[in-house]
N, C-alpha and C positions, 0 to 999 in steps of 0.2 A: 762146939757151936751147933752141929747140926743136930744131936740128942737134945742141945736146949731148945733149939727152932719148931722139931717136932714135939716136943713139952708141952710149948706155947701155943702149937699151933693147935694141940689136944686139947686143952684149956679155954681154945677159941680167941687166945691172947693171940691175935693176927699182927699188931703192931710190933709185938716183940718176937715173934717169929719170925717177920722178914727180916728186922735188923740182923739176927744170929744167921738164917737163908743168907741172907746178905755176905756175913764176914767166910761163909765156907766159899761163895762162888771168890772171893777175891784172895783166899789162901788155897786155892785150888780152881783155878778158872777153866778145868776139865773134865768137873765132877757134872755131868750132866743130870743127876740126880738131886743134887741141890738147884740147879736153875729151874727144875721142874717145880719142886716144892717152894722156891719162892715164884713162882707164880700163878702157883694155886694158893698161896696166904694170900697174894696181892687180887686176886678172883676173889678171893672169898668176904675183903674188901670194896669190891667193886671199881676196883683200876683193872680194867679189862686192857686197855692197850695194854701197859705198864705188862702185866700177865701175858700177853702176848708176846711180847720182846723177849721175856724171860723162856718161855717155852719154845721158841724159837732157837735159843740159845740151846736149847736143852735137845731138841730134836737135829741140830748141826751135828751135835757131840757124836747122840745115840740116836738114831730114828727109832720112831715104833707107834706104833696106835693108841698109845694112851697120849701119849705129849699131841700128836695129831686133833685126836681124840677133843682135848684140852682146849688146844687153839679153834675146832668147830664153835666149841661153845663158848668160847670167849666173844668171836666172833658172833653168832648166833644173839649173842645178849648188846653186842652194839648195833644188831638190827643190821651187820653186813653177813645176807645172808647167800649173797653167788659165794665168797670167800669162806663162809661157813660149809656149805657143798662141799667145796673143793678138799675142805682140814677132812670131811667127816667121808668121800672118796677115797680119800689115800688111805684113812685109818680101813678104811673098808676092805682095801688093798692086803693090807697087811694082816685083817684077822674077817677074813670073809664071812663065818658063822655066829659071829655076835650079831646076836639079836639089837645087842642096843645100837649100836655103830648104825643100825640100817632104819629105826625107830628115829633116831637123831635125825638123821639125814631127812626121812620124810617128814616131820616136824618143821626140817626147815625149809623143805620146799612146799610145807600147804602154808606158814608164812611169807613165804615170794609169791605165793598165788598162782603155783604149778598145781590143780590140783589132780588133773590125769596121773602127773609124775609121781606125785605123793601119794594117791591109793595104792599105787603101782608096787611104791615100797614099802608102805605099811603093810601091804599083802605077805612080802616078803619076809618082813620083821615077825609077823607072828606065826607064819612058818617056821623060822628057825628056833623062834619061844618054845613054842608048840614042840620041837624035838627035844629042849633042855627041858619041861616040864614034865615030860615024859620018861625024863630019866628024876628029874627035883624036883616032885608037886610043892616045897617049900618054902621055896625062895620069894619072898614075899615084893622085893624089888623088881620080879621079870612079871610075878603076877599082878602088880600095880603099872605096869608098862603093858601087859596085854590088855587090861584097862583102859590104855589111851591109845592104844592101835585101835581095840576095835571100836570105839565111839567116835573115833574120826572118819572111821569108814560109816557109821551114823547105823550100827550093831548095837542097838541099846543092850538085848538079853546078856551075850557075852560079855558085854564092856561091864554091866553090872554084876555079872556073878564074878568077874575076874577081881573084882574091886571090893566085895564082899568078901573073895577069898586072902587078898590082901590085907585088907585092914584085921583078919580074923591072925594070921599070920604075923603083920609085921604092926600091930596094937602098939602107936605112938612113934613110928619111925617116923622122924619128917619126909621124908622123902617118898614115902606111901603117902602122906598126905598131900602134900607138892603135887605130883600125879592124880590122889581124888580131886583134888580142886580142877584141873588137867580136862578130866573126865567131866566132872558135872558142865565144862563150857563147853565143851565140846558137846554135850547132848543137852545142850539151850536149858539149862537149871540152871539159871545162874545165883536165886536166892539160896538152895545147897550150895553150889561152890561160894558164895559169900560165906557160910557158916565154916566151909574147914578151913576156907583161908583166915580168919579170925584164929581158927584155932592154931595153924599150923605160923602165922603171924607170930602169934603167944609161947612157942615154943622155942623161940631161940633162934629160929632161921636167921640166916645173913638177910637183913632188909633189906639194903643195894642189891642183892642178886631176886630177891621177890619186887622192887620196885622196877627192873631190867628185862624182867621177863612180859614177852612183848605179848604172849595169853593173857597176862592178867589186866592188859589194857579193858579187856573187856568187861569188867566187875563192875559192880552197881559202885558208886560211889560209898555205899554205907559199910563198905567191906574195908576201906583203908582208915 
């Protein structure tokens, strides 16, 4: 059941991934690796409580920084963002030099409207990019997140070549595009971020998790 679940869930058949997630957590209700992965189908759906309950379950079993991690942005995407903090704190606890752990967090405090707090830790997030990139200029996902560190600190040059070196790099990840579109609101373009969110739209993204994301409030209406 759980080979078919991740099958499904590779397939992006999200419906038929939780049912199979479903029958591993009820013929083993101590597999906290299945409660994780149904509620990341159930996220990638847009049943964010639903996915919370699950990853709760899943971090009782096993604690660690991705289930943490998980529930941040679970959270994060229903707009409770003190409890967001809190998931992407503990993750922080647990793996202090993740750049992204510290990126999340500030993200969600320039949405609660801490913005001292959130330069403070974006400061920090591209410090620790800054030592992985050092060792991996490739990694097209940390270079599309120093992207959106340094445009929220309102760095155009950086934000831009980091975003250039991204898209050269990771050419059609959604998740570099997620991030340009990220960037360009963050640095008041917002007819560019209308054009990748169309694109990154077109791709296949989960729509519930692009319709949830509380940035893209900000898009001209010609982008949905």
């Amino acid at each position: 059941f759980n080979a078919r679940g991740i099958f499904h869930f590779q397939q992006g058949d999200y419906p038929n991934a939780i049912e199979n997630f479903t029958r591993v957590t009820m013929l083993n209700p101590e597999n906290s690796g299945a409660f994780n992965n149904l509620g990341t189908a159930k996220y990638f759906i847009g049943e964010f409580n639903d996915a919370i309950e699950a990853w709760k379950q899943s971090e009782a079993l096993s604690p660690g920084r991705e289930v943490l991690s998980n529930m941040g942005t679970g959270y994060y995407y229903l707009r409770e963002f003190d409890m967001a903090q809190d998931m992407y704190r503990r993750a922080i606890e647990a793996a202090p030099k993740d750049h992204r752990l510290w990126g999340n967090l500030a993200d969600t405090q320039r949405m609660a409207n801490l913005g001292t707090d959130a330069n403070e830790t974006y400061r920090k997030a591209i410090d620790l990019a800054m030592d992985e990139y050092a060792i991996n200029d490739g990694d097209a996902i940390s270079l599309s997140r120093l992207a959106v560190y340094h445009a929220a600190l309102e760095n155009r040059g950086p934000a831009m070549e980091f975003l250039r070196l991204a898209r050269e790099t990771g050419a059609g990840n959604p998740y570099v595009l997620y991030d340009t579109v990220v960037t360009y609101l963050l640095l008041d373009s917002p007819s560019e971020a209308s054009d990748f969110y169309r694109e990154l739209a077109n791709s296949g993204f989960p729509k519930s998790i692009l319709d949830a994301e509380p940035m893209f409030d900000a898009l001209p209406d010609m982008a949905n």
